[in-house]
N, CA, C and O atoms as a DFTB+ gen file, in Angstrom:
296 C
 N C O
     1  1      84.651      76.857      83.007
     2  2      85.962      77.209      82.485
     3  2      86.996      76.279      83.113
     4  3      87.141      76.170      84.331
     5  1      87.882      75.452      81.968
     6  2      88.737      75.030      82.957
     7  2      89.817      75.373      83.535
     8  3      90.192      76.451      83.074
     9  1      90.607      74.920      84.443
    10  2      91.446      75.834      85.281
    11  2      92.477      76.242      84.485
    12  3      92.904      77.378      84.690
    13  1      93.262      75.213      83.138
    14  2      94.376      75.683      82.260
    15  2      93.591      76.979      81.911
    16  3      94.464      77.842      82.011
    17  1      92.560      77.537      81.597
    18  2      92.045      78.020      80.590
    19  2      91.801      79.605      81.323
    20  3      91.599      80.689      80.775
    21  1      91.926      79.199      82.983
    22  2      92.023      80.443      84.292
    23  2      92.901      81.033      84.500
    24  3      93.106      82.238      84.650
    25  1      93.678      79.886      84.525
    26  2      95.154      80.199      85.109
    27  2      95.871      81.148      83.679
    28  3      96.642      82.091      83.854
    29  1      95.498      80.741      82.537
    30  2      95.983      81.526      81.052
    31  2      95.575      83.277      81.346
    32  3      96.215      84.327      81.283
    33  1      94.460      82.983      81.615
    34  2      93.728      84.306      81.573
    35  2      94.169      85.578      82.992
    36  3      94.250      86.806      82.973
    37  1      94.324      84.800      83.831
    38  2      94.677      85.507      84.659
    39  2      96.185      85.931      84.512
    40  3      96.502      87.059      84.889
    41  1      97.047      85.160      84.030
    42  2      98.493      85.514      83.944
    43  2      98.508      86.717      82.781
    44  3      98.998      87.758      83.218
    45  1      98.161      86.770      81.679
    46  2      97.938      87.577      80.334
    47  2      97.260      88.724      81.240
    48  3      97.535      89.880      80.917
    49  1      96.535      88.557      82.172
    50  2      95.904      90.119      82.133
    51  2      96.773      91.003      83.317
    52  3      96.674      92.223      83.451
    53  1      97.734      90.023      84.225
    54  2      98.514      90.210      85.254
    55  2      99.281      91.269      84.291
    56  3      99.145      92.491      84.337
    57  1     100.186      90.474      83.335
    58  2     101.252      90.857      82.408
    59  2     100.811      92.623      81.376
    60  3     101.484      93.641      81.214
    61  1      99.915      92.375      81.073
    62  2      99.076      93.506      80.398
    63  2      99.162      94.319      81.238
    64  3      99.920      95.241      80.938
    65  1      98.529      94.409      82.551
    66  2      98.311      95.317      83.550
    67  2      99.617      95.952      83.512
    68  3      99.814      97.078      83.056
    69  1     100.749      94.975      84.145
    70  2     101.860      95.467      84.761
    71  2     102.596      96.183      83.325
    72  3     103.469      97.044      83.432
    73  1     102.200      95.786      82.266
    74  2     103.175      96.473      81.590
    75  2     102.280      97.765      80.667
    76  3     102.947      98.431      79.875
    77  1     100.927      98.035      80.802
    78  2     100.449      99.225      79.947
    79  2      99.176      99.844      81.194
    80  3      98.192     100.479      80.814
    81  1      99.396      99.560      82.477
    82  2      98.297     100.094      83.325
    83  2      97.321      99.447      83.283
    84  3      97.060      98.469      82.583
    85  1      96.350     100.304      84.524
    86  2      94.919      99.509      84.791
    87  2      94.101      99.419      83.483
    88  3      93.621      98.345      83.120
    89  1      93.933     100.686      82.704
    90  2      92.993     100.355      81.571
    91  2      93.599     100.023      80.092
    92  3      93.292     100.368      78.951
    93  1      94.451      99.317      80.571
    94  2      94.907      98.256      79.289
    95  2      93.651      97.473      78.702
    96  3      93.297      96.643      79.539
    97  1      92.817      97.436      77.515
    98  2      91.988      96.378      77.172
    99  2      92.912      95.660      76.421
   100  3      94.109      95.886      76.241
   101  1      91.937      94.432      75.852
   102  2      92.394      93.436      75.603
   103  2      91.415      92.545      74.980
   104  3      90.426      92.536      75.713
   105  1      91.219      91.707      73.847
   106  2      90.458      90.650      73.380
   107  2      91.206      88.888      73.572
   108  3      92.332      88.470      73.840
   109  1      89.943      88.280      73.279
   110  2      90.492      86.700      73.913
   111  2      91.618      86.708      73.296
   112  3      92.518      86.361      74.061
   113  1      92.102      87.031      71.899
   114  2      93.114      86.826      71.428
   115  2      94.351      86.605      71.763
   116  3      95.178      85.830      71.284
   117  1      94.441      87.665      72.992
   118  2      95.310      87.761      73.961
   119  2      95.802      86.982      74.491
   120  3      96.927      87.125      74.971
   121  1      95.175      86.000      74.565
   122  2      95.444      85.077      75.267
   123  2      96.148      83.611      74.949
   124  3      96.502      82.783      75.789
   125  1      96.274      83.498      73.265
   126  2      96.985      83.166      72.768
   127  2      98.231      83.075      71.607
   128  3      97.854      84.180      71.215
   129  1      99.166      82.820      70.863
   130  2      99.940      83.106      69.903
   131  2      99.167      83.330      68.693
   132  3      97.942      83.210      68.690
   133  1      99.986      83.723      67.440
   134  2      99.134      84.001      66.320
   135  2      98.727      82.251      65.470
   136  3      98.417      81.831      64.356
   137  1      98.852      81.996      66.132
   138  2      99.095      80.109      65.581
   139  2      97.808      79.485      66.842
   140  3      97.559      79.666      68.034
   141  1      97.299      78.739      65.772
   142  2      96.172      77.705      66.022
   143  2      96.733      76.409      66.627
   144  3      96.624      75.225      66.311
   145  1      97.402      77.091      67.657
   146  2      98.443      76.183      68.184
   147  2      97.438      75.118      69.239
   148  3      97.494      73.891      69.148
   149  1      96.326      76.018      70.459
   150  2      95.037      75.289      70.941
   151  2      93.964      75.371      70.686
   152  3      93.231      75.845      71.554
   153  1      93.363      74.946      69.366
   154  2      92.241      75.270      69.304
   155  2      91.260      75.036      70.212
   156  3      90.345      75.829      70.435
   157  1      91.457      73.609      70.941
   158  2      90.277      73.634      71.940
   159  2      90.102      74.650      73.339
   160  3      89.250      74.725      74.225
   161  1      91.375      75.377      73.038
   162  2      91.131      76.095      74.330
   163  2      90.836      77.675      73.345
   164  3      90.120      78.537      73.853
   165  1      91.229      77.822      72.462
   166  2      90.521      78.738      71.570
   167  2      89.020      79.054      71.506
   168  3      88.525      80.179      71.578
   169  1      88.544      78.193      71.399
   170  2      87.661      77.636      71.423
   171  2      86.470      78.023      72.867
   172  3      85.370      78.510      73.131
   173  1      87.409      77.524      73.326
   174  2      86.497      77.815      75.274
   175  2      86.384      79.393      75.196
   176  3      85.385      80.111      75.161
   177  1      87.590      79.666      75.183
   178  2      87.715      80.790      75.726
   179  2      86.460      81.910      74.123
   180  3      85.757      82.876      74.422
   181  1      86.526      81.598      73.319
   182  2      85.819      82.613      72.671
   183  2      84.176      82.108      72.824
   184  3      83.257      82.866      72.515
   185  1      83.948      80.705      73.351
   186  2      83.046      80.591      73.876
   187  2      82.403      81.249      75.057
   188  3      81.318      81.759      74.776
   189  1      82.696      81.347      76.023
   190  2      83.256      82.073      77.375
   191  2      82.914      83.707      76.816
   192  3      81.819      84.184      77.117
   193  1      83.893      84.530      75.997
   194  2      83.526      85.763      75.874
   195  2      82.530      86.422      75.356
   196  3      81.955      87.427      75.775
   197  1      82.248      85.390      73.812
   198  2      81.258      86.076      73.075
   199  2      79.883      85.151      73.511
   200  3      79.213      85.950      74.165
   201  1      79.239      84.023      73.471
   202  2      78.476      83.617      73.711
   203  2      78.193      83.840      75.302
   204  3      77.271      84.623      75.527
   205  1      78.686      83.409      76.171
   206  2      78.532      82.972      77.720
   207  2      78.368      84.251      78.075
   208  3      77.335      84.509      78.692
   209  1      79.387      85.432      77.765
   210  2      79.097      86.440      78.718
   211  2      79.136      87.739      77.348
   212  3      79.603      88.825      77.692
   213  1      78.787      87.639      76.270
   214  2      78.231      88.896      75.464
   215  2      79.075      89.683      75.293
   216  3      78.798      90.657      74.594
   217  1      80.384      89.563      75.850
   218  2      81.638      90.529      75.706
   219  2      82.023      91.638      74.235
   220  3      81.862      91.294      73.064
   221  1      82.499      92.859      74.650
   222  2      82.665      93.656      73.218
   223  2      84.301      93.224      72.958
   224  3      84.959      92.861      73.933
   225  1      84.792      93.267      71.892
   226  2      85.675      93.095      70.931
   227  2      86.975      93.031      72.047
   228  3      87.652      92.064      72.396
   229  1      87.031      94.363      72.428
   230  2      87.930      94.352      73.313
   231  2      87.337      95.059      74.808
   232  3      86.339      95.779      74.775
   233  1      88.025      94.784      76.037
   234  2      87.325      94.883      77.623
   235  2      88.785      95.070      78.303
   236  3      89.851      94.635      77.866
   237  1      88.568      95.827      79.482
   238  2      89.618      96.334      80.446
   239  2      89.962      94.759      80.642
   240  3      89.168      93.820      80.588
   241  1      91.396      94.723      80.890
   242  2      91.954      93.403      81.718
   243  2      91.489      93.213      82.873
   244  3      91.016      92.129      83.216
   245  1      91.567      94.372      83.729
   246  2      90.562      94.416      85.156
   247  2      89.214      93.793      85.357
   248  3      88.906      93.135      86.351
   249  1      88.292      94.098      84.146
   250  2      87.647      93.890      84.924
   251  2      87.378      91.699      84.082
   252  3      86.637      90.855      84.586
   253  1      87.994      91.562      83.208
   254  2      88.068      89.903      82.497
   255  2      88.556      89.347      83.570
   256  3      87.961      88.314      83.878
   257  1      89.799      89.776      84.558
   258  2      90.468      89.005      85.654
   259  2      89.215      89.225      86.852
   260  3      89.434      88.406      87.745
   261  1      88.436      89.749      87.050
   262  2      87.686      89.870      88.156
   263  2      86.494      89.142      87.875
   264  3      86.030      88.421      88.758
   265  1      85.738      89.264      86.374
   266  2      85.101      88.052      86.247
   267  2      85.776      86.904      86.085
   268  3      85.033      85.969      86.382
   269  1      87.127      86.442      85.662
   270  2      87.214      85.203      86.192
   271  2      87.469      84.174      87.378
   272  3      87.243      82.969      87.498
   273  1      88.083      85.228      88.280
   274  2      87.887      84.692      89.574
   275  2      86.667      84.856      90.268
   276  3      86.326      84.154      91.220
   277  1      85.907      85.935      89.713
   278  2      84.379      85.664      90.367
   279  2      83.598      84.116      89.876
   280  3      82.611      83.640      90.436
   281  1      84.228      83.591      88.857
   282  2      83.627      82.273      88.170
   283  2      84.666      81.169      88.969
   284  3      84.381      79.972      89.006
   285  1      85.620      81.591      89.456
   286  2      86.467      80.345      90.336
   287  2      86.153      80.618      91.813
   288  3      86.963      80.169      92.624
   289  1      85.583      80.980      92.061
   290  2      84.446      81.111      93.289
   291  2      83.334      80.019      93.417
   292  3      82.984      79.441      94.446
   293  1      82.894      79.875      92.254
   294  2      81.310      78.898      92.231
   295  2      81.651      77.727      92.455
   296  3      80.804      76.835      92.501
């Protein structure tokens, strides 16, 4: 994952949290505007959820921010 693509994810789920609680879910979508504005990071990231790690539709923000810093660990 690259780090633009960390640093996205972690801020969106910061923001989610703080504004609807811990079990706010959330899909990659989230993570960007309604516009195909990056696809290549579109791209990663739905790579990343549905292929890489099998993810359902939508997942707690908690626990997407905890696997991604468990992946900025390696």
């Amino acid at each position: 994952m690259t780090k633009e693509l960390r640093n996205k994810i972690i801020d969106v789920c910061n923001k989610k949290i703080e504004a609807k609680g811990m079990n706010v879910g959330l899909s990659f979508y989230a993570f960007f505007e309604n516009k195909n504005t990056y696809p290549e990071l579109l791209m990663e990231a739905a790579t990343w959820w549905i292929q890489t790690h099998q993810l359902d539709h939508f997942e707690k923000a908690v626990k997407i921010k905890k696997m991604v810093h468990g992946e900025s660990a390696k």
